[in-house]
C-alpha positions in Angstrom: 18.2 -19.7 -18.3 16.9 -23.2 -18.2 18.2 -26.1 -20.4 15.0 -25.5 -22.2 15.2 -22.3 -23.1 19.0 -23.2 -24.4 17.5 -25.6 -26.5 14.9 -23.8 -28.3 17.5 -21.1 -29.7 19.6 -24.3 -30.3 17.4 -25.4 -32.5 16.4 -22.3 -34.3 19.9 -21.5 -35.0 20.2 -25.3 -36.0 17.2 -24.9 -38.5 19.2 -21.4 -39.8 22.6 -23.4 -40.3 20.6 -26.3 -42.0 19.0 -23.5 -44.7 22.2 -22.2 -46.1 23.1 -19.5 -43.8 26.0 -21.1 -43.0 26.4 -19.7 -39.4 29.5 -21.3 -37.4 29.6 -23.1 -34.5 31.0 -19.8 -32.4 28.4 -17.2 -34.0 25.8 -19.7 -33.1 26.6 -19.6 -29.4 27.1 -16.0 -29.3 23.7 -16.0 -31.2 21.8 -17.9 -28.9 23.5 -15.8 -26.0 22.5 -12.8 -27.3 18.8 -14.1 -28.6 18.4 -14.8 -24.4 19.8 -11.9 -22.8 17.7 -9.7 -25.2 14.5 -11.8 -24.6 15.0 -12.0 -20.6 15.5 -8.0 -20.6 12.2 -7.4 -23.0 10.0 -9.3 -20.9 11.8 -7.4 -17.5 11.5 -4.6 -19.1 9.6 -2.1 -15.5 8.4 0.3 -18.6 6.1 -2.4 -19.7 2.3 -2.0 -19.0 1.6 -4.0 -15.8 -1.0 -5.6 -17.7 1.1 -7.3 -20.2 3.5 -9.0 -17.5 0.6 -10.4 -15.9 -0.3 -12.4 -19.2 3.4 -13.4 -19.8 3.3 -16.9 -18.9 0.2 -17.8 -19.7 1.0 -16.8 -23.4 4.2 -18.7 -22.9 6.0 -15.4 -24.4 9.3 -16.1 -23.7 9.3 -19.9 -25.2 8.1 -18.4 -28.4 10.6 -15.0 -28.6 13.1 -18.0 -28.2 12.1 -19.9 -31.1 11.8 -16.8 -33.0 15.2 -16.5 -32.1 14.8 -12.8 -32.1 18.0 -10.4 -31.3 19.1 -7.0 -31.0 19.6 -4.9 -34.3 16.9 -7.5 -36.4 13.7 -6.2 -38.5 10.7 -8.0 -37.4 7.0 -7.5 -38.4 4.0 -8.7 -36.2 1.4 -9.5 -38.8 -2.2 -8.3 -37.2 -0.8 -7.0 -34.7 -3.7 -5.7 -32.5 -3.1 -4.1 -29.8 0.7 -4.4 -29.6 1.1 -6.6 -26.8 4.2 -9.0 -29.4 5.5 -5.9 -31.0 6.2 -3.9 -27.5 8.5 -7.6 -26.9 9.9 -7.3 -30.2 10.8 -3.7 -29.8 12.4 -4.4 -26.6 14.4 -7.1 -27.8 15.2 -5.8 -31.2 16.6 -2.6 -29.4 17.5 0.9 -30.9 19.0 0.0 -33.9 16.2 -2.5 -34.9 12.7 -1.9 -35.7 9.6 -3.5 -36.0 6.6 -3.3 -37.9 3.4 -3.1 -36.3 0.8 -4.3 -39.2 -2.3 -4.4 -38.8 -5.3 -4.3 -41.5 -8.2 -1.8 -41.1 -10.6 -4.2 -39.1 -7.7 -5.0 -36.6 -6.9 -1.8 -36.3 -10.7 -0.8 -35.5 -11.2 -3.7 -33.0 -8.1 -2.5 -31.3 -7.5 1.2 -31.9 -7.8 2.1 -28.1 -5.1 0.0 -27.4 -3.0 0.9 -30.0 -3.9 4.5 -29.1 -2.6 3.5 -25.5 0.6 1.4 -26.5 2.1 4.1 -29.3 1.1 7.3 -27.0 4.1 9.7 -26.7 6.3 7.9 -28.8 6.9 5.3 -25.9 8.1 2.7 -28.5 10.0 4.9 -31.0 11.6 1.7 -33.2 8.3 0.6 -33.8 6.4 1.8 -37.2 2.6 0.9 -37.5 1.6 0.4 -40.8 -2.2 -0.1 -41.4 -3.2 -1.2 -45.0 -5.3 -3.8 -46.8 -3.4 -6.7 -47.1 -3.4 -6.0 -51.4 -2.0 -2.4 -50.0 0.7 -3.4 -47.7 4.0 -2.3 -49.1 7.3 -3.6 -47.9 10.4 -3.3 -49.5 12.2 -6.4 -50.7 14.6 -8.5 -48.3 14.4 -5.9 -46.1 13.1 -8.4 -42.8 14.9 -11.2 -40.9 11.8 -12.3 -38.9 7.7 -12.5 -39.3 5.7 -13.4 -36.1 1.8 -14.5 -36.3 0.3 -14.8 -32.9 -3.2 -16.4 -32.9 -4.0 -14.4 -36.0 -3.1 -16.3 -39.3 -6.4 -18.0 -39.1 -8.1 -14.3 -39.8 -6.7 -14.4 -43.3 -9.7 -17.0 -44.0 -12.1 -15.4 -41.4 -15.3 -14.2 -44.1 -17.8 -12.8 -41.4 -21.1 -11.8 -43.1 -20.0 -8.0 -43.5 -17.5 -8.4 -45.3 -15.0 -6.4 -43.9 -12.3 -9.7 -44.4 -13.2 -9.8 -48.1 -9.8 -8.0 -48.9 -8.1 -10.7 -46.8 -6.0 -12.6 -48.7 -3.2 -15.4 -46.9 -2.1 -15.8 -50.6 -1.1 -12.6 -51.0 -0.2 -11.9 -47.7 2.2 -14.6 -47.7 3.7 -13.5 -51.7 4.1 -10.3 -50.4 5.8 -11.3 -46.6 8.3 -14.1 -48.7 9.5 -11.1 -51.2 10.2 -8.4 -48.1 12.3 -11.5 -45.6 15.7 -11.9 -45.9 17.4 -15.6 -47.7 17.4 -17.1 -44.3 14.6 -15.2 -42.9 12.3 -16.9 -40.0 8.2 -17.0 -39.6 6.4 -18.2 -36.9 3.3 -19.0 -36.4 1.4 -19.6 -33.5 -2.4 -20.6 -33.2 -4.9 -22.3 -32.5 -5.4 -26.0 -33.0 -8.5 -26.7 -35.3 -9.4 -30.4 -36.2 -8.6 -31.1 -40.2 -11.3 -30.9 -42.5 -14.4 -28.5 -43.4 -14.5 -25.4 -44.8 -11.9 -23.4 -43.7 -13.8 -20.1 -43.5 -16.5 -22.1 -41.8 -14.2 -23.6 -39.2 -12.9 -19.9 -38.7 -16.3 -17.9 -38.7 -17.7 -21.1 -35.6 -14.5 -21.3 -33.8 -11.4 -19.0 -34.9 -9.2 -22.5 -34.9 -7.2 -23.5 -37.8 -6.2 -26.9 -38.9 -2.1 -27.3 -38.7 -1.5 -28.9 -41.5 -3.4 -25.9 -43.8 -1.1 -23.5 -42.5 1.8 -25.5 -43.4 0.2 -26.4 -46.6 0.1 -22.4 -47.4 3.6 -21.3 -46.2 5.0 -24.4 -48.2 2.8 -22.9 -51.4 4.3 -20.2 -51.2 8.0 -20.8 -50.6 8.9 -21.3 -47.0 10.1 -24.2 -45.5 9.0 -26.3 -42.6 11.7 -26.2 -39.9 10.3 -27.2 -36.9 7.5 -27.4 -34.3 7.0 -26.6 -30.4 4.6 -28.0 -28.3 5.2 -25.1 -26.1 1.0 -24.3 -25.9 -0.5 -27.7 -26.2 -3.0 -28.1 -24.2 -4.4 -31.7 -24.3 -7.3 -30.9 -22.4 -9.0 -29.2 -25.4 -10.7 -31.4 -27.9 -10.6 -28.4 -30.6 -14.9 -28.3 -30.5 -15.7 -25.4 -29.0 -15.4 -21.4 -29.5 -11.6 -20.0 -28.8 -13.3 -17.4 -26.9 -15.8 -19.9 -24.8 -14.8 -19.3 -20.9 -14.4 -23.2 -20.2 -11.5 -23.2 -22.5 -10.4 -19.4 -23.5 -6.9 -19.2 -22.6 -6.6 -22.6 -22.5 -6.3 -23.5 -25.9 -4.4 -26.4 -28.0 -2.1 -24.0 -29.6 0.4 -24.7 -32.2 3.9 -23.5 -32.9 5.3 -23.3 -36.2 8.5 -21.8 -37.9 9.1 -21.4 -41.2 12.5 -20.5 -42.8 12.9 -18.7 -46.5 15.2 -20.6 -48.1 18.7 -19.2 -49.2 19.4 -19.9 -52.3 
């Protein structure tokens, strides 16, 4: 593993010492051991779909499993979920005797139901459980989680297209509900898209699917988290946050911000 990989467990195990969890020095290099050697073996992994591999570095995936600091045995949910592309990772890494949640609201779950059809077919990721629910629906039981991951989807919780099929959408109550079901220590990250601050934020959504950084940290903050740290991991300086995510001279490409969030221990 490279000395960067190294130091992005460092510091997530840093930012969980730091919180109260107390972890010492030894558990904390086992930790980040174990956090690689699961991470590396999820994304080699020859049962993966060809087709996920071949996106792999462009999405930076391992960078951000690291600062998740995901490892084997943990709960993890991938909020809007999609098509499964993070929570076939998180499976991998959180092994057997983990489990993730695969959440998805009803119009994620429509965009993407072929490939969730394809990705859960036969039981090929038995520790994985899709739950699909409104956002005021979702039910998960109380410091039952050590991790949340948001991958370029925390900006849909103030996407209001003109059907109204996000109207049930709330981050509020999204993130009320995600604080009560993590663990004292628990981590969050999120990952998105770089928006410039100001405007409407359902406006800036609806024209662009960006969000502004500072709004998402102004949210989890609202609601409890903490700020813990940051990776520049997907800048890309070459985007001037103007134009449409999905806009060929820049899709793929994107300014893309990496947050974590811890819940504090009290």
């Amino acid at each position: 593993m490279s000395k960067h990989g190294y130091r992005l467990i460092a510091v997530a195990l840093a930012g969980l010492f730091v919180s109260g969890a107390c972890m010492a020095a030894p558990q904390m290099q086992d930790a980040a051991e174990t956090t690689a050697e699961a991470v590396a073996a999820a994304l080699a992994s020859p049962d993966r779909p060809q087709k996920d591999a071949a996106e792999d570095e462009r999405r930076k995936s391992r960078e951000v499993l690291l600062f998740l600091g995901v490892r084997p045995g943990m709960r993890v949910i991938d909020v809007f979920s999609a098509g499964g592309y993070n929570a076939e990772l998180l499976a991998r890494a959180v092994g057997v005797k983990g489990q993730v949640i695969a959440y998805n609201n009803p119009p994620y779950a429509k965009f993407a139901e072929k490939g969730i059809a394809a990705r859960y077919a036969n039981d090929r990721l038995g520790n994985v459980r899709q739950v699909t629910a409104e956002v005021g629906d979702l039910e998960l039981a109380p410091a039952s989680l050590d991790a949340a991951l948001f991958v370029m989807s925390y900006h849909d919780v103030y996407w209001r297209p003109a059907d109204g099929s996000w109207n049930a959408t709330s981050g509020d109550v999204l993130l009320a509900k995600l604080f009560k079901a993590l663990k004292p220590g628990a981590v969050v990250v999120v990952q998105d898209h770089v928006a410039k601050p100001g405007g409407d934020p359902a406006d800036v959504v609806d024209k662009l699917h960006r969000i502004d950084p500072a709004l998402v940290r102004r949210d989890f903050e609202r609601a409890g988290f903490v700020f813990d740290a940051s990776s520049d991991v997907l800048a890309h300086p070459a985007d001037d946050h103007t134009r449409l995510v999905f806009d060929e001279s820049i899709r793929g490409r994107t300014d893309q911000f990496v947050y974590r969030f811890l819940k504090p221990v009290p």
